[in-house]
C-alpha positions in Angstrom: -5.5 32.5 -0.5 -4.5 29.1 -0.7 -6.4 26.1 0.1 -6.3 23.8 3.7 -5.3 20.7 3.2 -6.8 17.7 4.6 -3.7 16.8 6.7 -4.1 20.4 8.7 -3.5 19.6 12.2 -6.3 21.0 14.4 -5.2 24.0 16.2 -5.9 22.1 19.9 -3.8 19.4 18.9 -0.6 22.1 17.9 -1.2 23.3 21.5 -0.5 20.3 23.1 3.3 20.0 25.1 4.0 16.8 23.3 2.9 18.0 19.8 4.9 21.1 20.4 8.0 19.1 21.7 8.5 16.8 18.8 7.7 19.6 16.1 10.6 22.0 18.0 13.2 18.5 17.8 12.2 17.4 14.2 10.7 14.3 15.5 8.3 13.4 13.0 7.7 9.9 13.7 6.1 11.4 16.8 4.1 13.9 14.9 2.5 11.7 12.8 1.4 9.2 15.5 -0.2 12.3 17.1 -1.7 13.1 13.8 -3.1 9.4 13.4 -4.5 8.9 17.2 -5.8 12.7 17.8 -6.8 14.1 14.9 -8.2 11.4 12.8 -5.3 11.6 10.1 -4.7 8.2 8.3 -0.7 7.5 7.4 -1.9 7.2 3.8 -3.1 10.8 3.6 -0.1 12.2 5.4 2.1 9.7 2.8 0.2 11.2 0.0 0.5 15.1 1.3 3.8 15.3 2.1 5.0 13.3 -0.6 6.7 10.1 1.6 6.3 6.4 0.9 3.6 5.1 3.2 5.4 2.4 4.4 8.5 5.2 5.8 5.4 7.0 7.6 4.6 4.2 9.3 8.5 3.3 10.2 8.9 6.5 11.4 6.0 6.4 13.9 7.3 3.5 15.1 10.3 5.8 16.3 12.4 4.4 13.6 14.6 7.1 11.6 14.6 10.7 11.4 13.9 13.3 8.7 16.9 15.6 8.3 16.1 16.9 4.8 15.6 20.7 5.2 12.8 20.5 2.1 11.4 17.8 3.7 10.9 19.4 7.1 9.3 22.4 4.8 6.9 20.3 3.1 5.5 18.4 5.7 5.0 21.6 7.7 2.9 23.0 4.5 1.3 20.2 4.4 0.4 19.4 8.1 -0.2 23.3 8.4 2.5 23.6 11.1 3.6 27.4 11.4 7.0 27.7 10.6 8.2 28.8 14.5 7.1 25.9 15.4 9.9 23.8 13.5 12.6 26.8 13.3 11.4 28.3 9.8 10.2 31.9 9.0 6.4 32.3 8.7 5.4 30.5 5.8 3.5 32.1 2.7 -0.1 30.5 4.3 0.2 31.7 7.4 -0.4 35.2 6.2 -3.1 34.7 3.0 -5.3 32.5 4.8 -7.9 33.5 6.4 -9.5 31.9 10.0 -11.3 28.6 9.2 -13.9 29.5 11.2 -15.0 33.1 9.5 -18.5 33.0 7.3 -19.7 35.7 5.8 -23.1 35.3 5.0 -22.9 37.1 1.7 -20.5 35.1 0.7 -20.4 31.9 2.7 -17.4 30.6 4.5 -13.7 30.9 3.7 -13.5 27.7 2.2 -15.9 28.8 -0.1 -14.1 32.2 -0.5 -10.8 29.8 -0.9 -12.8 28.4 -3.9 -13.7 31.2 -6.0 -10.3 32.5 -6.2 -8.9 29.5 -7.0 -11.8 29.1 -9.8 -10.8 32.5 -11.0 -7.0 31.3 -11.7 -8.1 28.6 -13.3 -9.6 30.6 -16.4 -6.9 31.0 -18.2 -6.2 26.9 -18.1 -5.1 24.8 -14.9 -1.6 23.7 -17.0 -0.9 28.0 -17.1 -1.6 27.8 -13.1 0.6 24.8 -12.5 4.3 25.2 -14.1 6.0 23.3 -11.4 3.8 20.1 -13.2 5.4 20.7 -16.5 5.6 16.9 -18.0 9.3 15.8 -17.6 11.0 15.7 -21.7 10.8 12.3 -22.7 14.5 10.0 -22.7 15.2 8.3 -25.8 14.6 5.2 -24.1 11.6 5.2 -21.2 12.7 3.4 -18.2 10.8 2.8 -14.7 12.2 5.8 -13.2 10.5 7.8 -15.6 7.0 6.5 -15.3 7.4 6.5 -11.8 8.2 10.2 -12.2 5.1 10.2 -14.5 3.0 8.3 -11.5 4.2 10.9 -9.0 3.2 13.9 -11.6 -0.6 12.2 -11.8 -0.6 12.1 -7.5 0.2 16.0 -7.4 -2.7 16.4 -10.0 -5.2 14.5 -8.0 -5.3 16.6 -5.2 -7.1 19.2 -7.8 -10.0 16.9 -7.0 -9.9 17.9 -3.5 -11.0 21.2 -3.8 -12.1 21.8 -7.7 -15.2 20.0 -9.8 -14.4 18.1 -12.7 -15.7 21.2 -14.9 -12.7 22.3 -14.3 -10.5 19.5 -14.0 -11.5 17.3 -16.6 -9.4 18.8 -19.5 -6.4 18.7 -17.1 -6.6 15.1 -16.4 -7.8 13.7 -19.7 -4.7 15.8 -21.2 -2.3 13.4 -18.9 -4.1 10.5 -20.1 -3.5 11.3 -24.0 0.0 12.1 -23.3 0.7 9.0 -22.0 -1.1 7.3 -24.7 1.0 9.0 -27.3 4.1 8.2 -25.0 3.2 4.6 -25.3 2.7 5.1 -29.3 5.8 7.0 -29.8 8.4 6.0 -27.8 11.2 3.1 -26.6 10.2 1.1 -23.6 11.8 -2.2 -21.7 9.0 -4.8 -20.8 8.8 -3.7 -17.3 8.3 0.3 -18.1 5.9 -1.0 -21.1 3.8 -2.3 -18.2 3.6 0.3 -15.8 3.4 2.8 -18.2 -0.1 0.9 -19.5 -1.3 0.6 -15.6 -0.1 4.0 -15.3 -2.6 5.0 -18.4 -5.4 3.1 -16.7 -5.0 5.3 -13.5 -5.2 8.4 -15.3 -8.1 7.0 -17.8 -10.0 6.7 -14.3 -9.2 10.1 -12.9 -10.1 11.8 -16.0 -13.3 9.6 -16.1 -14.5 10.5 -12.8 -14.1 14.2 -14.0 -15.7 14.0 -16.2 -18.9 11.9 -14.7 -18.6 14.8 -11.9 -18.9 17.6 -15.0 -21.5 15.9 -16.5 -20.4 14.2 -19.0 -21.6 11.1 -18.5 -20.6 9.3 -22.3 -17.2 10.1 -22.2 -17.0 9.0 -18.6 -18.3 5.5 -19.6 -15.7 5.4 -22.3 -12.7 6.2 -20.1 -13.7 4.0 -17.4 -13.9 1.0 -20.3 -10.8 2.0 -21.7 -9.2 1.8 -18.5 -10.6 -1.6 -18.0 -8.8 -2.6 -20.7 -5.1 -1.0 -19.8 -5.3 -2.6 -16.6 -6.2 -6.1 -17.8 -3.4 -5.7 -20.0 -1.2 -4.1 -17.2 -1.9 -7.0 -15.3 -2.6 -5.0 -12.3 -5.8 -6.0 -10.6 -6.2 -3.1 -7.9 -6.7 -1.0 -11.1 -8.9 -3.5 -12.7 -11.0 -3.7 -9.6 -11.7 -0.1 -9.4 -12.5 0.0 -12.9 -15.5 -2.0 -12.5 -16.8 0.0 -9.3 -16.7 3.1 -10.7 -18.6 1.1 -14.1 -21.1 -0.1 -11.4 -21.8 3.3 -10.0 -22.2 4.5 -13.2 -24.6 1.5 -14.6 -28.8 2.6 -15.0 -29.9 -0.7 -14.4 -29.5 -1.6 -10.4 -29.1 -5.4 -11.2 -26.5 -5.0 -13.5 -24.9 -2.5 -11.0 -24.1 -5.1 -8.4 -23.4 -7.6 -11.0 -20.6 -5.2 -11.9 -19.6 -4.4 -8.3 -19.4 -8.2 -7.5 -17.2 -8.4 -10.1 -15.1 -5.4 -8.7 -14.6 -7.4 -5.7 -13.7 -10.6 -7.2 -10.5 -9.1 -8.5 -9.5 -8.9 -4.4 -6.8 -10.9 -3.5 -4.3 -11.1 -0.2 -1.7 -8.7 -1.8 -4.6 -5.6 -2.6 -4.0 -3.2 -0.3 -6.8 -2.6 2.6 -7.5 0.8 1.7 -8.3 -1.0 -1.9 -10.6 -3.5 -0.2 -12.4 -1.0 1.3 -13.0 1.0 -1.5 -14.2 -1.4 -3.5 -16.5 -3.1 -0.6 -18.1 -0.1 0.0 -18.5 0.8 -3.7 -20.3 -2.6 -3.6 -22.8 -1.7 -0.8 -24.3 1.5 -2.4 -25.3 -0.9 -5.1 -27.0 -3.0 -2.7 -28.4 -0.1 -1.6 -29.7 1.4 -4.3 -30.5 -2.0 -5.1 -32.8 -2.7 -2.1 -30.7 -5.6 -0.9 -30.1 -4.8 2.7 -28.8 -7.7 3.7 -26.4 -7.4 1.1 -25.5 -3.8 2.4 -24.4 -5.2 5.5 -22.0 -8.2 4.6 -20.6 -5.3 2.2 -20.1 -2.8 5.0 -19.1 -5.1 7.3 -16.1 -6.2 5.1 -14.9 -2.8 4.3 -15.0 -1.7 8.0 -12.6 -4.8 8.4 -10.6 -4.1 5.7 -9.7 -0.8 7.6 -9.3 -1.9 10.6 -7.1 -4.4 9.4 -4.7 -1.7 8.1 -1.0 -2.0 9.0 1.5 0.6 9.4 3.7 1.0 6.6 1.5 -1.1 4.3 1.8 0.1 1.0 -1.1 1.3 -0.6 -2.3 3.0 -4.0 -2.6 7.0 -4.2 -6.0 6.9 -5.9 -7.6 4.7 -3.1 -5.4 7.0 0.0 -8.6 9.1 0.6 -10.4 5.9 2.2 -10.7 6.4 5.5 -13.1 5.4 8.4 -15.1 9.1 8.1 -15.6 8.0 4.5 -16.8 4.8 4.7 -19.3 6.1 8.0 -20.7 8.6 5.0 -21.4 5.7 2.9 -22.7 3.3 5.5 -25.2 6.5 6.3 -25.8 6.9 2.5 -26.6 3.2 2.1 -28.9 3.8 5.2 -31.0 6.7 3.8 -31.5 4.8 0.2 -32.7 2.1 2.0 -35.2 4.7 4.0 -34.0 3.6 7.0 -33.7 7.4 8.7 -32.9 6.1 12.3 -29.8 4.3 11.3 -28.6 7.0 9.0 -28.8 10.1 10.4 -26.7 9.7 13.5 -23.4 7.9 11.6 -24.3 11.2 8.8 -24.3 14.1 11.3 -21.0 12.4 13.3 -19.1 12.0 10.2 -20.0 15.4 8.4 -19.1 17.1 11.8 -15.4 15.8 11.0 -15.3 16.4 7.2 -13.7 19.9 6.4 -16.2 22.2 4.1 -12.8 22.4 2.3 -14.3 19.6 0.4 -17.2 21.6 -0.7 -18.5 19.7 -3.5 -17.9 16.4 -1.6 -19.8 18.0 1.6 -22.7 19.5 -0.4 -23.1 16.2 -2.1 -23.4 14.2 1.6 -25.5 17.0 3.6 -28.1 15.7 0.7 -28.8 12.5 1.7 -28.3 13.6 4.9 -31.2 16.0 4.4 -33.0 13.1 2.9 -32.8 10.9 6.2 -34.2 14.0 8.1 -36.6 14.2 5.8 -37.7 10.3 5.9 -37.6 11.0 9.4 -40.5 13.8 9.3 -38.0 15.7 10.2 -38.9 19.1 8.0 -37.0 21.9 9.5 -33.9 20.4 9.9 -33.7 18.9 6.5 -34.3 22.7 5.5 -31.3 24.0 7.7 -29.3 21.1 6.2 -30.2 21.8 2.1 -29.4 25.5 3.1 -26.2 24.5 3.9 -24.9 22.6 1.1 -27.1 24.6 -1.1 -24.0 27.5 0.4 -21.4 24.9 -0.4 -22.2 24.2 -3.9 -21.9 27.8 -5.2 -19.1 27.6 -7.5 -18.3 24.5 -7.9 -18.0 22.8 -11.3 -20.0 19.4 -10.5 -23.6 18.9 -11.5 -24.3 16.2 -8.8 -24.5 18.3 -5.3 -27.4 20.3 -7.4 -28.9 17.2 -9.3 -29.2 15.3 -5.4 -30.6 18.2 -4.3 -33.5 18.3 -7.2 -35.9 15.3 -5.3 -35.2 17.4 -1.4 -36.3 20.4 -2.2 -39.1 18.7 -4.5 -40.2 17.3 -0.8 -39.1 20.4 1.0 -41.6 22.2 -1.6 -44.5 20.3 0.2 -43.7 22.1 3.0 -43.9 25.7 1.9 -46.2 27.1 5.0 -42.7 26.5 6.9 -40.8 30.0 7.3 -37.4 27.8 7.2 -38.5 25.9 3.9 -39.5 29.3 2.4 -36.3 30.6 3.1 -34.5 27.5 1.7 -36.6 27.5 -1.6 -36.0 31.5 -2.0 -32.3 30.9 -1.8 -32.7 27.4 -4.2 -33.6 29.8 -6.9 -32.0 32.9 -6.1 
């Protein structure tokens, strides 16, 4: 079973004439317009996914130049989920081991969950044993740019791990990629300019193996990788890297005032050349700590900017692999985040329940973690029943997956939830809570 990526076409938008007519002619220009103005799917993600520069996606929609590669035109059909008819290829391997995204089996929950397990399962005997095409390049006598470049692209592949596995059992992975590279830059022959990106690259994977390790639970060694990437991309001189350094120190930081005072730093390091996905990662990281802050007002102006940011998104622009993920559904689940810590149910809940209706339960720890503060808002909203339907639901999502946080924000709800217990759908959600 292999997992669905987040650049699947929807199965309506395959049935469309036009879609079907530029998939049969290789015109993926055209497919990926489609992809951006049906489905939702921003050029950054489909860069990432089928491994071309963002700036070529965005050329190509514009009906400029053709892919002709024959592995290309495989890999953006495995990544788009295109069946292999539909561009002249034999079936390919996931059209036969995946199962129907819509099947849930309520012993076991829904396929993506199924999807999960079994990827869990190969991942016991180590994630490097499970990825050999990820074998680290031997190291030239003398490391050039094309190298860490080759390095960078290595660290983009391993991200998507985050998509679909808790940083359990990433973390290992990733903070293996960040020692390497530290040893690299111990051991080995540089020029100035491979010096350099080899240090931002080090502060890239210092965050990724952070964040893993926050989502595992390990909070200590979390703080220490986000500082010591801090410190690589100071020295890098690369201030997208520096920028997100600090957010992810502000989300991390006990004391709410020094939180923003941290994210307002974050956003300080914008500039005209940082990338609007960038900007809109780290406005947003700024307004949950307003929010958890109690400075509304604060909230808004934050929002506000990183909806902006967005919208002020050009085709082609580059933009950063770790920041690709920002998209308008993400930043509608943090504005309704921001909404329910402020207790402000009314304006929450509908941006929560639009938004989750688009986001995949492929991203099952992700989705568990948002239904909860969705749950919340109901709950702020007297809303008791339906904040039980929704903790039932990411209580299914969360089985199996190595993060504590989708079960540590779901602690205070079913605290509340217990307040109801005379309500047959809050015993059944507190039965299955400790089942």
């Amino acid at each position: 079973m292999i997992h669905q990526p987040p650049t699947a076409l929807p199965r309506d938008l395959l049935d469309e004439e036009e879609m079907q007519r530029a998939l049969a002619t290789h015109d993926f220009g055209t497919v990926f317009r489609l992809a951006r103005s049906r489905a939702g799917i921003s050029y950054s993600r489909i860069a990432a996914e089928c491994d071309i520069k963002p700036e070529r996606v965005g050329t190509l929609a514009k009906g400029r130049g053709k892919i002709t590669s024959f592995d290309k035109v495989v890999e953006i059909a495995d990544a788009l989920r295109v069946p292999g008819h539909m561009v002249g290829l034999a079936p390919r391997p996931w059209e036969t081991s995946e199962l129907p995204a819509d099947t849930y089996d309520p012993q076991i929950g829904s396929t993506s969950v199924r999807r999960r397990a079994v990827l869990q399962v190969a991942t016991t005997a180590g994630l490097a044993a499970a990825l050999p095409a990820l074998m680290r390049p031997p190291v030239p006598k003398r490391v050039d740019t094309r190298y860490v470049e080759r390095l960078r692209h290595r660290t983009a592949r391993l991200r998507r791990l985050d998509d679909f596995l808790g940083g359990g059992d990433t973390y290992r992975t990733y903070l293996g990629e960040y020692q390497a590279t530290k040893a690299l830059l111990r051991d080995s022959v540089f020029t100035p300019e491979s010096r350099r990106r080899a240090v931002s690259l080090l502060a890239e994977q210092a965050q990724q193996a952070g964040w893993a390790a926050f989502d595992g639970g390990l909070q200590t060694q979390a703080e220490s990788l986000y500082e010591e990437s801090q410190h690589a991309a100071r020295e890098a001189g690369d201030g997208d890297l520096l920028g997100n350094a600090y957010a992810f120190l502000a989300y991390q930081a006990e004391d709410r005032n020094v939180a923003v005072e941290i994210a307002a730093s974050s956003c300080s390091t914008i500039t005209p050349s940082t990338p609007s996905s960038v900007r809109a990662l780290l406005h947003e990281r700024m307004a949950w700590a307003c929010a958890v802050a109690d400075q509304p007002h604060r909230v808004e102006r934050a929002l506000d900017a990183a909806r902006t940011a967005l919208e002020e998104q050009q085709d082609g622009e580059p933009q950063r692999d770790w920041a690709a993920w920002v998209d308008q559904t993400e930043l509608d689940i943090m504005t309704g985040r921001c909404w329910t810590e402020l207790r402000r149910p009314l304006r929450a809940v509908p941006v929560l329940t639009r938004a989750l209706a688009r986001y995949d339960d492929y991203h099952a720890r992700d989705k568990a973690l948002y239904l909860s503060w969705l749950a919340d808002a109901y709950l702020a909203a007297g809303e008791v029943e339906e904040a039980a339907a929704v903790t039932s639901r990411a209580l299914d999502l969360s089985i199996g997956v190595a993060s504590v946080r989708p079960r540590e924000r779901l602690v205070p709800v079913l605290g509340q939830l217990r307040q109801h217990r005379d309500l047959s759908a809050v015993q059944d959600v507190l039965e299955k809570a400790t089942a």
